[in-house]
C-alpha positions as CSV (number, residue, x, y, z in Angstrom):
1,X,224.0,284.6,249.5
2,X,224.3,280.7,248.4
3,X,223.6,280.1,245.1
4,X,220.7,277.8,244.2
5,X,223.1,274.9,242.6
6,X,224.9,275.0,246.4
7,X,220.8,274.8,248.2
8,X,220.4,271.8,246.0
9,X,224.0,270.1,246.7
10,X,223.6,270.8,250.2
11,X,219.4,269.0,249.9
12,X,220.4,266.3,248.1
13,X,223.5,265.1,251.1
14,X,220.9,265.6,253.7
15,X,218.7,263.5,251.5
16,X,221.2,260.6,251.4
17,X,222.6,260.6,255.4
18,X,218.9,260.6,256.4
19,X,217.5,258.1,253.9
20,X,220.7,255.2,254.5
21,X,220.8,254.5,258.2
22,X,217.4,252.7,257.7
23,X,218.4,250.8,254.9
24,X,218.9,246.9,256.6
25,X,222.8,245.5,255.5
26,X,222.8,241.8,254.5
27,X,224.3,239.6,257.9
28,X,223.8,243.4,260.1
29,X,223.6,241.6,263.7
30,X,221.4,244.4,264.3
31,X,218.6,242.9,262.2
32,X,218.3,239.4,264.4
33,X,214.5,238.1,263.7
34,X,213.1,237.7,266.8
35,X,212.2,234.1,267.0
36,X,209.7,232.7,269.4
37,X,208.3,228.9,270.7
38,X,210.2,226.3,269.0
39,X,212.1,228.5,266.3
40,X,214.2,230.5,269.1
41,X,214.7,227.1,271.1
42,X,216.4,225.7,267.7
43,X,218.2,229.2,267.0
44,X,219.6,229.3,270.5
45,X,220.8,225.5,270.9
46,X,221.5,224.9,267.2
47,X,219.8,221.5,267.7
48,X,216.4,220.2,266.5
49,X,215.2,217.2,268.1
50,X,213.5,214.6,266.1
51,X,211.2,211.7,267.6
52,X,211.2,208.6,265.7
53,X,209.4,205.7,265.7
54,X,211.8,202.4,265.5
55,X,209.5,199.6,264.2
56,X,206.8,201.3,261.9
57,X,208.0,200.4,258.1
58,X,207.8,202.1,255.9
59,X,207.4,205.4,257.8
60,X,210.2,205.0,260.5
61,X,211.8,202.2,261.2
62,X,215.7,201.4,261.8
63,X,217.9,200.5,259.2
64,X,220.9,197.2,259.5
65,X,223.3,199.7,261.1
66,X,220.5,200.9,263.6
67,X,220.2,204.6,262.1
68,X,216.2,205.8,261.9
69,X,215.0,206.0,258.0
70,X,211.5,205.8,256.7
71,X,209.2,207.7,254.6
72,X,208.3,209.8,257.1
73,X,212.4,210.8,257.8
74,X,212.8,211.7,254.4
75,X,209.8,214.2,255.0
76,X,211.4,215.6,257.9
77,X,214.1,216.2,256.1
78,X,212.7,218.4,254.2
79,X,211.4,220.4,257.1
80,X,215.0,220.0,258.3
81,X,216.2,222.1,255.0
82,X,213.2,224.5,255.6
83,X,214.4,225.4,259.0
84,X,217.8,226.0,258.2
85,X,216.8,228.3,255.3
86,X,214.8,230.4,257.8
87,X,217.4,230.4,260.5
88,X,219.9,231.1,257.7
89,X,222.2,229.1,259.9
90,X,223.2,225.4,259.7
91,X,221.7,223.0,262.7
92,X,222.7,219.8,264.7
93,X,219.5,216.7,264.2
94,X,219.2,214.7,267.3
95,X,217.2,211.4,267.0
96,X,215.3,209.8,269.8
97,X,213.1,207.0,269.8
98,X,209.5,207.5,270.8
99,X,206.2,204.9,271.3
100,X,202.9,205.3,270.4
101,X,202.4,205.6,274.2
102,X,205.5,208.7,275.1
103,X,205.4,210.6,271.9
104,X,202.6,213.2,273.4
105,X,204.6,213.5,276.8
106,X,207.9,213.5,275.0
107,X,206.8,216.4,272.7
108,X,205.2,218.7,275.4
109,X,208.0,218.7,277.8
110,X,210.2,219.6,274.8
111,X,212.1,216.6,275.0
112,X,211.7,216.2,271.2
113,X,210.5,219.3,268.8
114,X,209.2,217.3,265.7
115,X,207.6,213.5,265.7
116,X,208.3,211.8,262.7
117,X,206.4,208.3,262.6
118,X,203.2,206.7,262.0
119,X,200.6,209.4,264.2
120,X,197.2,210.1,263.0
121,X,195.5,213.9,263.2
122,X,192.6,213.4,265.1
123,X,189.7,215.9,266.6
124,X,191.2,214.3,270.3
125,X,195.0,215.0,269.3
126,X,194.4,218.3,268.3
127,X,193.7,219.0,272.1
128,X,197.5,218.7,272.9
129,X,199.2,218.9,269.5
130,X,199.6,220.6,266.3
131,X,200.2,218.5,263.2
132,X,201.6,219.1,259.3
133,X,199.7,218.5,256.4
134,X,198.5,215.4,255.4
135,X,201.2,212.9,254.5
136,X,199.5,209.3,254.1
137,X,195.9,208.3,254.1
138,X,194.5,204.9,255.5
139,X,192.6,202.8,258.1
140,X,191.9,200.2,260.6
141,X,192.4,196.6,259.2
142,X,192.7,193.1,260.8
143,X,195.7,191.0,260.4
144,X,195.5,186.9,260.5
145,X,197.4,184.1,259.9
146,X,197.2,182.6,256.6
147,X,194.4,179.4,257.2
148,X,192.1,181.5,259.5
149,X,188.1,181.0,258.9
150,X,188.5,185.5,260.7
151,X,187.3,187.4,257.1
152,X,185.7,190.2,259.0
153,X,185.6,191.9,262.2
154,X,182.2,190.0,262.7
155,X,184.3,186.8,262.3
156,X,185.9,188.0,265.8
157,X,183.2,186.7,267.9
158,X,184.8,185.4,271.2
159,X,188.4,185.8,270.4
160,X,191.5,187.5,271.0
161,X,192.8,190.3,269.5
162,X,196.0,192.7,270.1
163,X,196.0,195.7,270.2
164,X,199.0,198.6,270.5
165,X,198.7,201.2,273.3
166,X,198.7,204.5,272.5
167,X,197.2,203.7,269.3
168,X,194.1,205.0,267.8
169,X,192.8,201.7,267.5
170,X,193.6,201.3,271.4
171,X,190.1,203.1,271.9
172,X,188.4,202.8,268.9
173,X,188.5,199.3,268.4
174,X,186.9,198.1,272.2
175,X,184.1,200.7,271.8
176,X,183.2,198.8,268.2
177,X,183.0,195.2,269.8
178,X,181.1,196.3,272.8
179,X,179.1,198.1,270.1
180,X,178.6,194.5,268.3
181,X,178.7,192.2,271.1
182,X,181.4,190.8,269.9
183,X,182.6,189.4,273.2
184,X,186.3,189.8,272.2
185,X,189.4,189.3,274.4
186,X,191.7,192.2,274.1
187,X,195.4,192.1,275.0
188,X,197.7,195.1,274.8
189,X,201.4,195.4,273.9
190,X,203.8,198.5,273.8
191,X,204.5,199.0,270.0
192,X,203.6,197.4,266.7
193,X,206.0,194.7,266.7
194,X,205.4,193.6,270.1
195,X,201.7,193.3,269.0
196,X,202.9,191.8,266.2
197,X,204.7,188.7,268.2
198,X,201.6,188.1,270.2
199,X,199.8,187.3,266.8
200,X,202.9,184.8,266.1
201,X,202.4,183.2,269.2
202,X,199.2,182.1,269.5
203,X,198.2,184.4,271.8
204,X,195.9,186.4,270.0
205,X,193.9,186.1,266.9
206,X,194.0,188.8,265.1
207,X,196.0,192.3,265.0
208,X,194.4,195.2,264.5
209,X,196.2,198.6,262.8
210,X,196.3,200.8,260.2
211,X,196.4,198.3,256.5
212,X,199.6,200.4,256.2
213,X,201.4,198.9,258.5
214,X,200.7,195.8,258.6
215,X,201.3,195.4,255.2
216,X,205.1,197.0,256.3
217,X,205.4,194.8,258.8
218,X,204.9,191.8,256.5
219,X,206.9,193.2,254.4
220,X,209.5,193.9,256.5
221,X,209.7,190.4,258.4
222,X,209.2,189.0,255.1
223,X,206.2,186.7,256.5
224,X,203.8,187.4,253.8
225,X,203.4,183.9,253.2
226,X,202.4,183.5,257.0
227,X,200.1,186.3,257.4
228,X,197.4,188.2,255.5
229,X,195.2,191.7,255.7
230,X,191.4,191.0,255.9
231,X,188.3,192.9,256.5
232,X,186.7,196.1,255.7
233,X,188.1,199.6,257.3
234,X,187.1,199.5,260.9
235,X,188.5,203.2,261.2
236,X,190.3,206.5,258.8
237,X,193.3,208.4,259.4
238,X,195.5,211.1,258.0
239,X,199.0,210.4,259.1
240,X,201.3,213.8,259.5
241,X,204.1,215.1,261.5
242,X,203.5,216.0,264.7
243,X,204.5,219.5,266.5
244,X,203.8,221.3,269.6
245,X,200.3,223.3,269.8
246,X,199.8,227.5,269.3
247,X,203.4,227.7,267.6
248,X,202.6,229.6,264.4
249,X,206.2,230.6,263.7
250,X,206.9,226.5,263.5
251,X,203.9,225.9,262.4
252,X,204.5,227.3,258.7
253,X,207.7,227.0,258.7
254,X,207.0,223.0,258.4
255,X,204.1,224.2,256.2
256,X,206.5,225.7,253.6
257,X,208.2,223.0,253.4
258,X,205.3,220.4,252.4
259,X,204.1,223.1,249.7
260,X,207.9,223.2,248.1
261,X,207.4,219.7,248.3
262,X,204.1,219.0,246.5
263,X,204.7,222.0,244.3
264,X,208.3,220.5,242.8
265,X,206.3,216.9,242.8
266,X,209.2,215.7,244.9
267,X,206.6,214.2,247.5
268,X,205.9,212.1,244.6
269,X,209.3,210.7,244.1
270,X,209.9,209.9,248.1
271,X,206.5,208.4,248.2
272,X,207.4,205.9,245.4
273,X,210.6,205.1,247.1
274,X,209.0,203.6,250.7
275,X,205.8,202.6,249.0
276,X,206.9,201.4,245.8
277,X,210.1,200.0,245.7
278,X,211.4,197.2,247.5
279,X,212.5,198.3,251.3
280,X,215.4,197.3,253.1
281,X,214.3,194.0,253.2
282,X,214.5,193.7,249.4
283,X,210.2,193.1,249.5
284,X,207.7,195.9,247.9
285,X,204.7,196.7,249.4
286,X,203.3,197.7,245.7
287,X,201.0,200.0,247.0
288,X,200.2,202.7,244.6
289,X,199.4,206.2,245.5
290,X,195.4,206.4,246.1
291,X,193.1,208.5,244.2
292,X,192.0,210.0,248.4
293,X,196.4,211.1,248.6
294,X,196.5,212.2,245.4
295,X,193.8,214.8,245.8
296,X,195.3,215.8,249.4
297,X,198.6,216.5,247.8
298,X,197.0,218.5,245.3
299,X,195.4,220.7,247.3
300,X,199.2,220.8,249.2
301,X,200.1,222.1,245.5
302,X,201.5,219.3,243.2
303,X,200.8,219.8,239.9
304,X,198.3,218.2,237.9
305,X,199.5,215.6,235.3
């Protein structure tokens, strides 16, 4: 007959080979998350592809040597960091430019994964993408040249003003003339500085976009003496990444990494850097952070002071 001190030996091995094959082993290949939508796509290729814009300053915009930088890159990379932590596996960034008119198409064939630019979350957009938090606040304005009697978008009676396809301002702004009567003459180009060059020209009057960046642009061209923003908002938008729709795993991944942001108040110190110091250029835009940000990054989790 076994003695009881042999029972219990004999229990407490049992114990142990029945309790440790469950126990997971740090790198075990047999413990692979099972990744889904855009997640698995980066975990299989190792590569996450970035769309860029390549004339929006300060939120993307190219650099002397040609290389994409911007408020809204140094976001990304964040995201970029977030990703790899997940993954728990270093990944290849491919850059490709996009236009306010491709970025939709370029995003849903999977020919990028993540837009990093200038792109307003809208009701409409929401129908065919998913967005990030909130990264910039502002609105419609009109840029002139420096001498014009245009103050107001009232002032725009009979004349010409450019607009940028694929834009939000692309719709908006034609539905508020015919709205007023306003009789204006609307011409169209493919990106910002296009638009832009149709205002130098003569072609067009005015140049309506987001205050933002125009203010960039003059910045950025350095023809601040030339040029100046006028008029009340004509339209509001919240800027933010852009993603693919119904891809929760991606979804708060890119989440995580705006509330690390706001929570270690680094979103403060990138914002400074595009919006406060002088760009490339060696101009500041001087545009403090607004009270209407502030309060969105707060609820993202910075600190109050």
């Amino acid at each position: 007959m076994p003695s009881p001190l042999f029972k219990a030996v004999i229990a407490a091995a049992l114990a142990l080979c029945t309790v440790h094959p469950v126990i997971a082993q740090p790198g075990n290949p047999a413990f692979v998350v099972p990744y889904s939508g855009t997640l698995k796509k980066i975990n299989d290729s190792g590569v996450l592809r970035i769309g860029h814009r390549e004339n929006s300053p300060p939120f993307a915009f190219l650099d002397s040597r040609g290389k994409p930088i911007g408020y809204a890159l140094d976001l990304c990379d964040v995201v970029v960091e977030e990703i790899v932590a997940e993954l728990g596996k270093d990944i290849r960034v491919n850059y490709r430019p996009v236009t306010p008119e491709n970025r939709f198409d370029l995003l849903n064939s999977g020919a990028i994964d993540l837009e990093c630019g200038s792109t307003t979350n809208n009701f409409e957009r929401r129908k065919v993408a998913a967005f990030s938090p909130t990264m910039f606040v502002t609105g419609t304005k009109l840029l002139v040249r420096r001498g014009s009697a245009i103050r107001f978008f009232g002032d725009l009676q009979g004349k010409a003003v450019v607009l940028t396809r694929g834009t939000v301002q692309a719709q908006a702004i034609p539905r508020l003339a015919e709205r007023q009567k306003l009789g204006i003459k609307f011409f169209t180009a493919a990106d910002p500085k296009e638009s832009f060059q149709l205002l130098a020209s003569g072609k067009a009057d005015a140049f309506a976009n987001d205050d933002v960046q125009l203010y960039g642009m003059l910045a950025e061209t350095k023809s601040g003496n030339d040029y100046r923003v006028v008029g009340d908002f004509l339209t509001y938008a919240d800027y933010a990444l852009m993603l693919r729709k119904d891809d929760p795993e991606f979804s708060a991944v890119v989440e995580r990494g705006f509330a690390r942001l706001a929570g270690s108040r680094e979103i403060v110190a990138i914002y400074e850097k595009w919006f406060l110091k002088p760009l490339p250029s060696g101009v500041r835009l001087n545009l403090p952070m607004s009270p209407h940000l502030e309060e969105v990054f707060r609820v993202q989790g910075l600190p109050s002071d």
